[in-house]
C-alpha angles and dihedrals in degrees: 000000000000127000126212140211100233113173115217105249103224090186135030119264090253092056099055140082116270093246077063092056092048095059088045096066104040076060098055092038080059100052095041088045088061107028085053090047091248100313105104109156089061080058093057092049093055089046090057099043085049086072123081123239103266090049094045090050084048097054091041088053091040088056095047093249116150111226094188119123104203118209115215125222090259095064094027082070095035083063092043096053098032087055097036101223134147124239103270091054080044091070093031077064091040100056082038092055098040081061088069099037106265118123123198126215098232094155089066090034096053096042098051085048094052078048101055082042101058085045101047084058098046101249109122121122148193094195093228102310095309092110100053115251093243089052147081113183127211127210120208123182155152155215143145129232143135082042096295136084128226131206112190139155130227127207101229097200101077135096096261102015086170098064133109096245091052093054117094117191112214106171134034136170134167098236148080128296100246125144092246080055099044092047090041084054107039118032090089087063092050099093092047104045077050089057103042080057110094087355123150124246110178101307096335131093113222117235121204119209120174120202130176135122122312086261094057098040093048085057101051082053099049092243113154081242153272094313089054111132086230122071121221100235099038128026122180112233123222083262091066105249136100122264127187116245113225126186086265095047086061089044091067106035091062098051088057089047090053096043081048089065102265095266114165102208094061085060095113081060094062093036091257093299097150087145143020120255106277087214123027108228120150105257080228082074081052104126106206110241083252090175090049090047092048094044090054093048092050096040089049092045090051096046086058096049085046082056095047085049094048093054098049082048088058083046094048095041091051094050088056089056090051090068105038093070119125102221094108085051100042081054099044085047094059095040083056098050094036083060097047091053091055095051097045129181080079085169092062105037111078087207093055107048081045082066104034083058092045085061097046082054091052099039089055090038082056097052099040081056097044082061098052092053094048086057090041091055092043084053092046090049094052099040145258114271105241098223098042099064121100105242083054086052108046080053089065095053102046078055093054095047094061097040103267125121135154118247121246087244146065088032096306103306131171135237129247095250093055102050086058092050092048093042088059093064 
């Protein structure tokens, strides 16, 4: 027989400081070191296997343990192929899979598979040597609309790596774009996205390149966001000149923005680095938003010949009010009154009371344009309205005439497609 030192617990584990918890647990090594015969990891295994699977899911989870198996792209095929099933069984077996704890790699899985295809038909390229020989490069990328964001990957080296029926969606969700969203979505895919990175693929090494607007990119990288004063290729360091961010770089910069006290408006101190990179791709992989760029140049380029217009439309508007004054009909009046006075007896003279009639026409003709001038110059003083003049008119028409024409959003912007088409005249 063997006694024990057991202190009395006063309050429950969850309730004390962590040194109690400590003690409590060299206490409890003790007593299982000597109630196991000195084999007390075997103990704890017991213990474990005693629980049911739902209580055993619940501790694990409790202590922070991950109880995932993750199944890598090699095996995921192997399954594929070995069960012969098609895709869509393929993720019927994964959710039921993920039930039990077992994850399978599908983004590699998937992407090796796109990859055999196109090779299998022939359609691989290496766009001229642009693409190196040793290479096949990978695009990922993101953006919401329509209330949903997608997340989906393009084979590069393809004829037309840009179209609709080379892009596979791999991850979806009904909900804003927001960091906590895009970490809560897409962590899972973070190993993977790691491994497909310099992975080999028969005797070629897989590239990964993301794209996406600045808003997106800036939150992959953990940047405060596209109006931060500092940009995501480029920051300019406190000695004036322009250094390259790396992985590493960011990194840093957000562990100095955490131990500074995590306060966002000291952002611009730490280059704009609130959260670390969700996925760590190099920011040379970095593709530029070419279509945003474009839409802003053209947007830009178009606001200035609206302006142009607008102003020809004031010019031409004044020049309308600059012939429209009375003064020739004030004068004509007065010569034909002038005239009925000297010949008298207007009642009884035709002529007379032709003219006295005529004067009556042009007084109330006077009048009728003294009122419009008054208006002209009240519209002058106030302003023209830039879009209602019609020089700005006749240039939305010649848009919609060639199939162009602004959207009723975002400020009247216009669409990708219709920049290039513009752009053609």
């Amino acid at each position: 027989m063997t006694f024990i030192q057991v202190t009395k617990a006063r309050n429950p584990t969850t309730a004390v400081s962590s040194r109690t918890v400590k003690m409590r647990c060299s206490e409890m090594q003790t007593m299982r070191s000597i109630v196991s015969g000195g084999e007390p990891s075997a103990l704890i295994q017991n213990e474990v296997l005693v629980l049911n699977d739902e209580e055993r899911r619940a501790l694990l989870q409790k202590a922070g343990i991950s109880s995932t198996i993750a199944i890598g792209a090699a095996e995921v095929l192997a399954i594929k192929a070995g069960l012969v099933i098609p895709w869509n069984k393929l993720r019927l077996l994964r959710r039921w899979l993920k039930s039990s704890g077992i994850s399978l790699a599908e983004l590699v899985a998937k992407v090796v598979h796109l990859l055999e295809e196109n090779e299998r038909t022939r359609r691989l390229t290496w766009h001229e040597g642009f693409i190196p020989a040793s290479e096949v490069w990978i695009k990922i990328g993101g953006d919401k609309g329509g209330g949903t964001f997608k997340m989906n990957f393009q084979i590069v080296n393809i004829a037309t790596p840009n179209s609709v029926h080379n892009t596979c969606v791999f991850c979806c969700f009904a909900a804003g774009d927001s960091v906590t969203n895009l970490h809560a979505a897409l962590d899972r895919f973070k190993d993977q996205v790691e491994h497909l990175n310099g992975m080999k693929w028969r005797q070629y090494t897989i590239k990964i390149f993301i794209c996406g607007d600045f808003e997106f990119l800036s939150k992959m990288y953990g940047l405060s966001g596209a109006s931060g004063s500092e940009m995501m290729a480029t920051p300019l360091s406190v000695r004036g000149h322009a250094a390259q961010r790396t992985l590493e770089t960011m990194r840093a910069d957000h562990q100095r923005y955490v131990s500074a006290g995590s306060i966002k408006r000291d952002a611009q101190k730490f280059y704009n680095c609130i959260s670390p990179p969700i996925f760590d791709i190099p920011v040379s992989q970095v593709c530029p938003p070419g279509l945003h760029i474009t839409l802003g140049i053209f947007t830009k380029m178009f606001n200035l010949l609206e302006a142009v217009c607008s102003w020809s439309c004031r010019i031409f508007h004044c020049s309308k009010l600059s012939l429209k004054k009375p003064s020739k009909h004030r004068k004509n009046f007065r010569q034909m009154a002038t005239y009925v006075v000297l010949v008298g007896g207007a009642e009884r003279n035709p002529r007379a009371v032709n003219l006295l009639k005529q004067a009556a026409d042009k007084k109330k003709h006077v009048k009728a344009l003294e009122t419009q001038v008054r208006k002209c110059r009240a519209e002058v003083k106030k302003g023209l309205n830039e879009k209602e003049g019609p020089f700005v008119k006749r240039l939305d028409s010649a848009l919609q005439e060639i199939g162009v024409q602004r959207q009723q959003y975002f400020g009247g912007a216009f669409i990708g497609n219709h920049v290039h088409k513009a752009l053609k005249i």
